[in-house]
N, C-alpha and C positions, 0 to 999 in steps of 0.2 A: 436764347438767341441762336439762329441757324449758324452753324459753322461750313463755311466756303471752302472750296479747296483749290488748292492752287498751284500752277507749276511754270516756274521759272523757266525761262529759256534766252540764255543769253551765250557768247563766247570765252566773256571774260571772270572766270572767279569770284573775282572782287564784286565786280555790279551785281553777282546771282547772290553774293552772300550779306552785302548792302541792301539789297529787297528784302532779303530772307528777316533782316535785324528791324526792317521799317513794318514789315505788315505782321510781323510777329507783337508791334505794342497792341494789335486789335486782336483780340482773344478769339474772333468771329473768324480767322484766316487760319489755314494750315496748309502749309507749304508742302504738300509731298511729293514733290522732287525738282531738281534741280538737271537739267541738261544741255549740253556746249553745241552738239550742231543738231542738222533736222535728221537723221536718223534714229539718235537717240530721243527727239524728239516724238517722233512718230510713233515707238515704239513704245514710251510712256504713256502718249496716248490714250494709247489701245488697253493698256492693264488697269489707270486710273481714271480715265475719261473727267479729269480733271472741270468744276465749274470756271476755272478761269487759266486762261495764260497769258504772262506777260512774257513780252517777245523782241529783242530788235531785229530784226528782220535785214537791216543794212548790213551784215558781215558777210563777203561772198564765201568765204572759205565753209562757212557752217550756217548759214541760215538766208532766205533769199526772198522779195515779193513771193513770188510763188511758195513757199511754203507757210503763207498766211490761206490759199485757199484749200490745204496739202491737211491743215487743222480741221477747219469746216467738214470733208470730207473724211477725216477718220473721226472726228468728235463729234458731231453737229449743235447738238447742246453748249459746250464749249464756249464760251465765250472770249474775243480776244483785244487787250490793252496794248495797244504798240509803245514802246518807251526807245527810243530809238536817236542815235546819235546824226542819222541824215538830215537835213535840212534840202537837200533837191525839191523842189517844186516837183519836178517830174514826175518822182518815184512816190514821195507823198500823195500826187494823184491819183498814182494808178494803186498804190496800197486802198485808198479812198473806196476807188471805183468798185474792190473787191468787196466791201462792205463792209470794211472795218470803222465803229462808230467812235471809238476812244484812242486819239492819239496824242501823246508828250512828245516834248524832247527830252534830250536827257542833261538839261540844263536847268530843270524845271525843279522844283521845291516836293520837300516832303512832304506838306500837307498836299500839294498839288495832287500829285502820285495817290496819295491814299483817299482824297475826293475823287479821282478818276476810278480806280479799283472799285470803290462802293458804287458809282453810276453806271458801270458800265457790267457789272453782275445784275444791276436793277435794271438793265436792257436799255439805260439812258446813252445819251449821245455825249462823249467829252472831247474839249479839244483843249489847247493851248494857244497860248493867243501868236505863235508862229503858225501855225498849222490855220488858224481863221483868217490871218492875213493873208495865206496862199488861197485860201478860198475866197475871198473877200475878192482879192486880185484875178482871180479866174472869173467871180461874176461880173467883173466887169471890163473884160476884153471884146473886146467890139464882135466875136463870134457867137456871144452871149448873148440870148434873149430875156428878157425882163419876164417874168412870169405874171399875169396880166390876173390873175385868177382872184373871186374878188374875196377880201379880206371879212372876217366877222368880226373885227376891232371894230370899235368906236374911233371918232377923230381924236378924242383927248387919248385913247388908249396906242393909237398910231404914234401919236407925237412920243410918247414915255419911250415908247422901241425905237422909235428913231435917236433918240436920247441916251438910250441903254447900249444901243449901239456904237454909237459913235465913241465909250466909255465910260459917260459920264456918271458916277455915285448916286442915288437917291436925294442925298443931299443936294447935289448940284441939279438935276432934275428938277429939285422944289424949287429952287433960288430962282431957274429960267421959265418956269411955267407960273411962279406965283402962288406958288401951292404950298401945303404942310408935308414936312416927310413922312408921318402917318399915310397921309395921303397917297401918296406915290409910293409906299409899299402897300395899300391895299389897293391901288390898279396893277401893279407888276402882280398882285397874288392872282386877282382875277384874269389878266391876262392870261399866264400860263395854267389855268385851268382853262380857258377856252381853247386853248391853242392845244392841248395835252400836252404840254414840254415842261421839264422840272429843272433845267439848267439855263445859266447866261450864255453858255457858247450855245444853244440850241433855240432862244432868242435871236442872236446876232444872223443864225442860218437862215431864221424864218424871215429878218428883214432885207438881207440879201435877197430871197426867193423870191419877195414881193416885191423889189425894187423900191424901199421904203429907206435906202441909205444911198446918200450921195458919193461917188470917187469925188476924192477933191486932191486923189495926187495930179 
């Protein structure tokens, strides 16, 4: 199996050495290096051109938005997992805007953390489900336009995302549509084969973009 490599960048000791203990049980990760602000960061960089960094980017003193596009530009291969203690809607956006596809909080579960790290080296999109409800709540601010562009789902395959959306389990899926759950995990597999997406947060994006979920705050 490929081994990854990885470099930490956080402020606080403890969280860099709590990663180091989490993605050290996958044999396929190696940590080589650990650094507190973005200088040290930049400079690691550049000697290990690291496949992945996890980052929080919220501490002003040592790491900032901007040094999420400060990575791209000394690494480009790089790839970056934001795990990050903000919660601002704002700053989440603009992190967003930069291109970063995989973002936690840092409230978030172990397995969470290490399903994000594997998607987001496989170049997939991950979110948590605070980060999809700031999204979720931006598609539908009255400045937002519904993306009108027409869909290659089927009606029953619409209705399963609209369902998958809203959160509902496969099980619950069958129960509303009348189906087997067989069933309704071989339309979710077909779907994300048409759609090319391999995650439920990358789902939820796509029925956002199509206006295929209702606001019911």
């Amino acid at each position: 199996m490929k081994q990854y490599t990885v470099l930490l960048a956080d402020e606080q000791p403890l969280v860099r050495l709590a990663l180091r203990q989490l993605l050290s049980q996958r044999d396929h990760y190696q940590v080589v290096a650990e650094v507190g602000n973005e200088e040290e960061l930049l400079a690691s960089l550049k000697i290990n051109k690291p496949d992945l960094v996890v980052i929080d980017y919220s501490q002003s003193e040592s790491f900032r938005p901007s040094t999420i596009a400060k990575i791209k530009t000394v690494s480009p291969q790089t790839q970056v997992l934001v795990i990050s203690a903000d919660t601002r809607k704002e700053n989440i956006f603009q992190v967003l805007e930069m291109g970063v596809t995989s973002f936690l909080t840092k409230t978030c579960g172990t397995n969470e953390i290490l399903d994000a790290a594997h998607a987001t080296l496989k170049g997939d999109k991950f979110f948590c489900t605070r980060v999809i409800d700031c999204l979720l709540e931006k598609s539908f601010s009255k400045d937002t336009q519904v993306n009108c562009a027409p869909t290659p789902l089927s009606s029953r395959e619409i209705e399963i995302v609209q369902l998958s959306a809203r959160g509902l389990i496969a099980k619950e899926i069958a129960d509303t549509l009348n189906l087997s759950t067989h069933t309704v995990y071989t339309h979710r597999k077909n779907i994300m084969k048409k759609l090319q997406i391999n995650s439920s947060s990358e789902l939820v994006l796509y029925a956002v973009s199509k206006g295929l979920v209702q606001n019911e705050g």
